[in-house]
N, C-alpha and C positions, 0 to 999 in steps of 0.2 A: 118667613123667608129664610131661605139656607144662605149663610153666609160664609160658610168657614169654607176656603179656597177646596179644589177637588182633592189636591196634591197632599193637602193635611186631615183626610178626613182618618176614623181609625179604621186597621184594616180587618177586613169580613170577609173569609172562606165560604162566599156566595159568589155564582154567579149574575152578571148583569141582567138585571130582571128588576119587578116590581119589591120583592123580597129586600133588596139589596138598597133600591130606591129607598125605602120606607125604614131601612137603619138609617140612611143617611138623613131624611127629617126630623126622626128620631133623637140621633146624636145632636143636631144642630139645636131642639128645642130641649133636651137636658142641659146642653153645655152652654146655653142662652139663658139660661132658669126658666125660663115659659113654663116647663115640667121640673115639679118640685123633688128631691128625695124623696122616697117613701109613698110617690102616690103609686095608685094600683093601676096597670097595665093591662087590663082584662082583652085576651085575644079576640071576643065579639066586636068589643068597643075599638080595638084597634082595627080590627076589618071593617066596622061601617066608619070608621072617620077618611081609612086611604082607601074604599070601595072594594076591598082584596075580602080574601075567603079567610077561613079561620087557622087551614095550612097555611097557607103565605104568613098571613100574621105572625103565625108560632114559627116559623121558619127564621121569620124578624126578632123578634125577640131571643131567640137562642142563641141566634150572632151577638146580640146585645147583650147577652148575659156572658156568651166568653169573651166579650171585651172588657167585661168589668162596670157597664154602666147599666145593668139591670140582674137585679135579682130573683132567680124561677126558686120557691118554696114549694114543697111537696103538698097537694091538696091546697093552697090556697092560693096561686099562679104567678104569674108576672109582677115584678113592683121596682121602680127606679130606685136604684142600691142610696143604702144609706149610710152614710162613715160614719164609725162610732168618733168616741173623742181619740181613742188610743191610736185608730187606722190616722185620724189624720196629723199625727204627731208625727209617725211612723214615715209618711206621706212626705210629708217638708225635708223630715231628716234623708230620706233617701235623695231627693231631692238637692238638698244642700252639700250630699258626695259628690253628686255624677255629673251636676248642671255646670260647676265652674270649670272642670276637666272640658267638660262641651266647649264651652267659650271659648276658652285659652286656645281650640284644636281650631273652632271655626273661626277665630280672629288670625290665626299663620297661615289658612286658607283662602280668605277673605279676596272675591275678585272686584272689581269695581260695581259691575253688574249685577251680581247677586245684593252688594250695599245696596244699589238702587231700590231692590226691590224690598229690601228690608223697612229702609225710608216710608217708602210706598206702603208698606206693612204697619207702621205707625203711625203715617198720615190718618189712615180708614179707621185705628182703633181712637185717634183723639177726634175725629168727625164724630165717633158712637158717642164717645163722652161729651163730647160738647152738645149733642142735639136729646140728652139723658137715657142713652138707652144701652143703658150697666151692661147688660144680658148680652149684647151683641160686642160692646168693649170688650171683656172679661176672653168670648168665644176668640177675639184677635188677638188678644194677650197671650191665649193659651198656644194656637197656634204660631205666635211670634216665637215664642219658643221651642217650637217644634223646625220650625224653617232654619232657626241657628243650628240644632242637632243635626238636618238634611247636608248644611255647608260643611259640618265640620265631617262631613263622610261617611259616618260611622253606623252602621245599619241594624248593629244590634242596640246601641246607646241608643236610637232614635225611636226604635219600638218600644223600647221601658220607659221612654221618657213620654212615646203619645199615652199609655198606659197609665201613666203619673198625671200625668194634665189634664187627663179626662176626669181622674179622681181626684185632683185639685177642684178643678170645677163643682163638683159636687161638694165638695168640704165647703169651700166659699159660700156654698147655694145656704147652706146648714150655718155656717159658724160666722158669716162677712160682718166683720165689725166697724171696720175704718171706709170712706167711699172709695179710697182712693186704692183697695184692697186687689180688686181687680185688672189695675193701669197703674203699676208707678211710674208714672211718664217720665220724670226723669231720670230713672234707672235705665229706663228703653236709650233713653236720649244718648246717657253717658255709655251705655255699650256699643251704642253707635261710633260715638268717638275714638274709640279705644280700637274697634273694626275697621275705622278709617286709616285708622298708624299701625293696623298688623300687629296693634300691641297686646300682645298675648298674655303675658302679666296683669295688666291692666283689665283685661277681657276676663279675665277668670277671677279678680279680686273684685270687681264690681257685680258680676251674677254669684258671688260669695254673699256680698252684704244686699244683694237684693230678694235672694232666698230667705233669708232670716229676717228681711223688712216684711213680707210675704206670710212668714210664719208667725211671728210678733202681731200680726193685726188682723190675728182670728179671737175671736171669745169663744174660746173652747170649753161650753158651759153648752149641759143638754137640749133640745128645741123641741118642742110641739109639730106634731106631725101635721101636715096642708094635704088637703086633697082636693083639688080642681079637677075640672069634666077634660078629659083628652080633647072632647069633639069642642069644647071653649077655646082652648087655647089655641087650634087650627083655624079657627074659625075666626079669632082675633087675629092672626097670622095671615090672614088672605082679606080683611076686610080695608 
């Protein structure tokens, strides 16, 4: 099941078609973990799991590789990108520049109704955590973040920043050491707070020390490569 809102998915220079479809399930079962790093993306196996030809498939996957959430190797194809340990050091630190500037911009912006929906936004990711399903928390978390960049206006910050979150997501998939690695609920909570008083200081020193809570509870130590059946994971997905 795709869960991550329309409005946050990353964007693809397709148009709406089946192509474009099949990023979008795509994205949502990397950035859920269902599809691990590193497993292989073979365009047959991708045309008989979403019924498409072996054009569309590669069509899919191309987008998915200049999004950054799939790697095409020469002669050997398709494979869900894998952060080394360096990329995801690399990863947080950028991260830890541009997110609290974010904050500070969308907490002086902050309307009533956009908080609502934020609310609403971490209502659904503590529903995932509570009923154990990480994979679907983690995809709300990523996009929580992506919706504070939307408010704070800023439309090139917000493209670097879905571009980071998606390769967050994968670092996590590889290095998640703490549970609590993909939902700090209370870091959600307290930038709430902080949105509610327009307090811009506040807003930007709390997504400071939640980036580095974020970065602090990875084991950034090498992992064994998984490979699962595409047509499994779909297939767990609809059953």
């Amino acid at each position: 099941m795709n869960t991550i809102p329309a409005d946050l998915h990353g964007t693809y220079s397709l148009p709406p078609g089946r192509a474009l479809d099949i990023c979008y399930q795509l994205e949502a079962a990397i950035l859920q973990h269902r599809i691990r790093p590193g497993m292989k993306l073979a365009e047959d196996e991708v045309g008989e799991t979403f019924g498409v030809s072996r054009t569309v498939a590669r069509t899919a996957l191309q987008a998915l590789a200049h999004g950054g959430l799939v790697t095409i190797e020469r002669n050997r194809g398709a494979f869900v990108s894998r952060p080394t340990i360096r990329e995801a050091h690399e990863v947080f630190e950028a991260r830890a520049l541009i997110e609290p500037r974010i904050a500070r911009m969308a907490a002086a912006a902050m309307t009533a109704e956009q908080l609502d929906g934020l609310h609403r936004h971490v209502d659904a990711e503590h529903e995932a955590t509570r009923r154990g399903d990480m994979g679907v928390a983690l995809s709300l978390s990523g996009s929580f973040h992506t919706a504070i960049a939307e408010i704070a206006d800023q439309r090139v910050l917000t493209q670097i920043l879905r571009s980071l979150v998606s390769r967050s997501s994968l670092i996590i998939a590889l290095y998640w050491h703490r549970r609590d690695t993909a939902c700090e609920s209370h870091s959600h909570h307290a930038l709430l707070g902080a949105f509610s008083r327009n307090d811009a200081a506040r807003a930007e020193e709390i997504m400071k020390s939640h980036i580095v809570d974020l970065h602090s509870g990875l084991d950034l130590v090498d992992r064994p490569e998984e490979a699962p059946s595409l047509a499994d994971v779909f297939a767990a997905a609809k059953a």
